[in-house]
Each structure stands twice: as C-alpha cells, then as structure tokens.
C-alpha positions in Angstrom: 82.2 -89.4 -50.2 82.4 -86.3 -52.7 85.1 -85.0 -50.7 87.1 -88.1 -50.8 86.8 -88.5 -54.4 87.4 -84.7 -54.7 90.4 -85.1 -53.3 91.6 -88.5 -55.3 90.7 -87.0 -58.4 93.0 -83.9 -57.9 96.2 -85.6 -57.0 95.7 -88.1 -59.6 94.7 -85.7 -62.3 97.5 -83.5 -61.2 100.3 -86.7 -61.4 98.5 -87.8 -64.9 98.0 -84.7 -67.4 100.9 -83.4 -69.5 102.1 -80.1 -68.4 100.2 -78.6 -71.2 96.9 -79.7 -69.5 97.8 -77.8 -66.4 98.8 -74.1 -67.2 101.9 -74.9 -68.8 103.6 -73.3 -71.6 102.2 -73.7 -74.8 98.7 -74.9 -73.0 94.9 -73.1 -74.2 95.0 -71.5 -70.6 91.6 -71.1 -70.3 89.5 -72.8 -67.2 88.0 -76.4 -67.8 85.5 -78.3 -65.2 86.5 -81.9 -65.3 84.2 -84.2 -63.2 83.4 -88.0 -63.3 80.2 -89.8 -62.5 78.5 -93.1 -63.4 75.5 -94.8 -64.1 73.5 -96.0 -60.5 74.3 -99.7 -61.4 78.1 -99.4 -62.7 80.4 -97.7 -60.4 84.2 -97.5 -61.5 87.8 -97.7 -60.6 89.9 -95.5 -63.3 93.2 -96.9 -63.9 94.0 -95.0 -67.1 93.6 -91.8 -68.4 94.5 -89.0 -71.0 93.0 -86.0 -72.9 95.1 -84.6 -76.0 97.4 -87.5 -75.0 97.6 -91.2 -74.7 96.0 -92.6 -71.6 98.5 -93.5 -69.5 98.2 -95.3 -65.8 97.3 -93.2 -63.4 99.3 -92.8 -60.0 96.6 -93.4 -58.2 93.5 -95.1 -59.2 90.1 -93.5 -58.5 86.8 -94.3 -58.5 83.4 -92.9 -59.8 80.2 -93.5 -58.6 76.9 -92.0 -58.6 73.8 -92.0 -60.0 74.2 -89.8 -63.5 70.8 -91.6 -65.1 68.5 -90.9 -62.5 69.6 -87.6 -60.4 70.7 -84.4 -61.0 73.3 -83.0 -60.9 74.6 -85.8 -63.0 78.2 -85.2 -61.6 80.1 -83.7 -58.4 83.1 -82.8 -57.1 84.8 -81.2 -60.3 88.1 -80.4 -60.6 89.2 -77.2 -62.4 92.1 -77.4 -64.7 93.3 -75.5 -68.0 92.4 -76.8 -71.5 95.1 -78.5 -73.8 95.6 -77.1 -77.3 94.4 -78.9 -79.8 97.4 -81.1 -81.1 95.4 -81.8 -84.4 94.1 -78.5 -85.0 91.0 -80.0 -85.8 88.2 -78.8 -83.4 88.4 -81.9 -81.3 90.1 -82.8 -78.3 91.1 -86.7 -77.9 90.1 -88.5 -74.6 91.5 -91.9 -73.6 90.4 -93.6 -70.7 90.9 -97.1 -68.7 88.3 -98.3 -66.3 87.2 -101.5 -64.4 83.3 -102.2 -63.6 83.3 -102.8 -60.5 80.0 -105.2 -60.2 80.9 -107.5 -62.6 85.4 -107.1 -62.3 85.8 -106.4 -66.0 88.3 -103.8 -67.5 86.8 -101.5 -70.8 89.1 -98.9 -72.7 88.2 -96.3 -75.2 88.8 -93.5 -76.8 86.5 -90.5 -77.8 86.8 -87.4 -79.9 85.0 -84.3 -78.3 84.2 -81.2 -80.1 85.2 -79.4 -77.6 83.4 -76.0 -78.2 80.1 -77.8 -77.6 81.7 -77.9 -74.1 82.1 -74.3 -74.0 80.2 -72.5 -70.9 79.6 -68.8 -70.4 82.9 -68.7 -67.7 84.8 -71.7 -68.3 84.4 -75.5 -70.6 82.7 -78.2 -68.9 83.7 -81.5 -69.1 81.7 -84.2 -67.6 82.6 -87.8 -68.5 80.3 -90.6 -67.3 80.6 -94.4 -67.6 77.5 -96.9 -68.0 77.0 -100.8 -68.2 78.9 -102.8 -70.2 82.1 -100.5 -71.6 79.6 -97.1 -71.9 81.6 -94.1 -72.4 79.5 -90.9 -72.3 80.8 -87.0 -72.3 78.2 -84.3 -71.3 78.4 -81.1 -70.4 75.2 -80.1 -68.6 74.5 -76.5 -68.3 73.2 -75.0 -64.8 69.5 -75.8 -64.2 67.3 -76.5 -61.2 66.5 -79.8 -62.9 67.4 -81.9 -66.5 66.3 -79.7 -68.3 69.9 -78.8 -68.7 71.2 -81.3 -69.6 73.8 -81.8 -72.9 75.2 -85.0 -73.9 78.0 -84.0 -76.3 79.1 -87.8 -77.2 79.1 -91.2 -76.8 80.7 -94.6 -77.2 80.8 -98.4 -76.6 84.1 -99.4 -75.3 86.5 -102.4 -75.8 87.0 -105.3 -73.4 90.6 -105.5 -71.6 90.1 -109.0 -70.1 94.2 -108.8 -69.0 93.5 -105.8 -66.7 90.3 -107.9 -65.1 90.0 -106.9 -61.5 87.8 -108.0 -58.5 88.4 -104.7 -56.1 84.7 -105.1 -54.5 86.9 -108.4 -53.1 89.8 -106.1 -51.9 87.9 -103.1 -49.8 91.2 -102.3 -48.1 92.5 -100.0 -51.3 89.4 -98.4 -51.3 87.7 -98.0 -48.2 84.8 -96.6 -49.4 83.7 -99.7 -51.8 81.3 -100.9 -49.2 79.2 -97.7 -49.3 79.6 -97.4 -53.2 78.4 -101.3 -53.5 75.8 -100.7 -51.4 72.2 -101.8 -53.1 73.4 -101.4 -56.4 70.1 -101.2 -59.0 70.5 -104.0 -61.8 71.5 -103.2 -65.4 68.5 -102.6 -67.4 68.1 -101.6 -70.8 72.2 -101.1 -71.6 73.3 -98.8 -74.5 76.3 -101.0 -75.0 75.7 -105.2 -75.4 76.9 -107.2 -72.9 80.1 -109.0 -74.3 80.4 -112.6 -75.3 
C-alpha cells in the first residue's frame, strides 16, 4: 500500500507542479519532503492540487489514507521535490488542494497559507498535509521522534463544499484497486474540527 501510493504520488506530483516546483530555473532549489496522510475515518482521493500556484487537476488522481490521529508516524511514503520561490515575497507559500471523502462521496477545496520556514528541518523542509472529517485541511511538519512527541502542526483550515465534483469511488473499486483495503473497518467520525455541512 505505501508503495503504491509512493508511486501515484510521484508521477502525479511530477505531471502537476510548475517547473519551478521541480528544480527548474528560477526555483528555491533546496529539498522539500512532501507527504499525504488522513485522519483513520476519512480517507481521500486528490483530484486537485497546487503549491505557489493555482490547484489545477491532477493527471492522475491519488489517494490518502492512514491513520494521522492516532499513529505515528503521522504520514508515509514522501516524496522529495525542490521548494518554489515565494511568488509574494511574503514568507508564505500558497497551497491549493481538491479532494473527495471517500465515506461519505463529497468533494471539499481550500486553500492555505504556510509559513514555510516553520517547515524548515535541519536537511531539508517538511511538508506533511493531512485531511480530516468534514473539509479538514491540516499542514504539519513533524520532526523525527520515537513517538508524538514530535509532532508540529504548522496550520489548519475548514474547507469549502464542491457538491458539482461529488463522487462515489468506494462504488467504482476498479480505478482504484486498493479502495477495498482502504474502506476496510473505517472508525466513525467523532469529535470533527470542521461541522458537518448543511
């Protein structure tokens, strides 16, 4: 399972992030950690994504499971790219992101301003970003630790409902063949961060 979203997260990361984002000219250059991870009860499917740029749809779709509130590590599988400048100059990189819940079929968006030096590790930035019930939207960046006693959330916010980009994949296991496992005994939602919409 880690490898498989390992490998989806690359080539869609890859497809998705403006040449600036990868090593390009004009880029920061230095090494980011980008991982994804959810809450135990809400895996995802990521449909749109962007950091220093618009989210834009993504290749490939992936998704992001786990169990980020109740095990540590909080995240896996994490991909190493190069930072983007900072377009505003302001100390903050912009992420934009697209996602459907997969228990209950409905689509959130939102955006998030990081200040991206918190994310700033001893050999490289980490960059962990972790969805929740009902449109959660969390960025960590958890420093190395035997248990959560290293752990660093950097930001956080509730995101909007999309209901035009609704989407029952649990019902369509064929695009992802490993929704089975990731439905699997799913805890319920308790306590949410975000309310439940209308």
């Amino acid at each position: 399972m880690a490898v498989l979203l390992k490998i989806c997260l690359a080539a869609a990361l890859l497809l998705t992030l403006p040449a600036h984002a990868m090593g390009g000219r004009g880029s920061g250059g230095e090494p980011l950690r980008l991982s994804f991870g959810s809450y135990a009860s809400t895996p995802v499917v990521i449909t749109h994504f962007g950091l220093e740029t618009p989210a834009s749809e993504m290749p490939s779709y992936m998704t992001a499971s786990g169990m980020s509130d109740r095990e540590w590590p909080r995240t896996h599988s994490a991909n190493l790219i190069s930072t983007p400048p900072d377009a505003g100059r302001d100390g903050l990189w912009r992420l934009e992101m697209q996602w459907v819940e997969l228990p209950t079929d409905r689509a959130w968006r939102a955006s998030i301003e990081i200040p991206y030096e918190k994310l700033r590790q001893p050999d490289t930035y980490q960059l962990q970003v972790i969805t929740g019930p009902n449109g959660l939207l969390l960025i960590g960046s958890d420093h190395s630790a035997p248990d959560r006693s290293g752990l660093r959330d950097i930001v956080r916010t509730c995101g909007e409902r999309v209901p035009s980009a609704d989407h029952a994949w649990r019902n369509d296991p064929g695009y992802f063949p490993e929704l089975p496992y990731i439905m699997k005994d799913l805890p319920p939602v308790r306590d949410p961060e975000c309310h439940a919409p209308d």
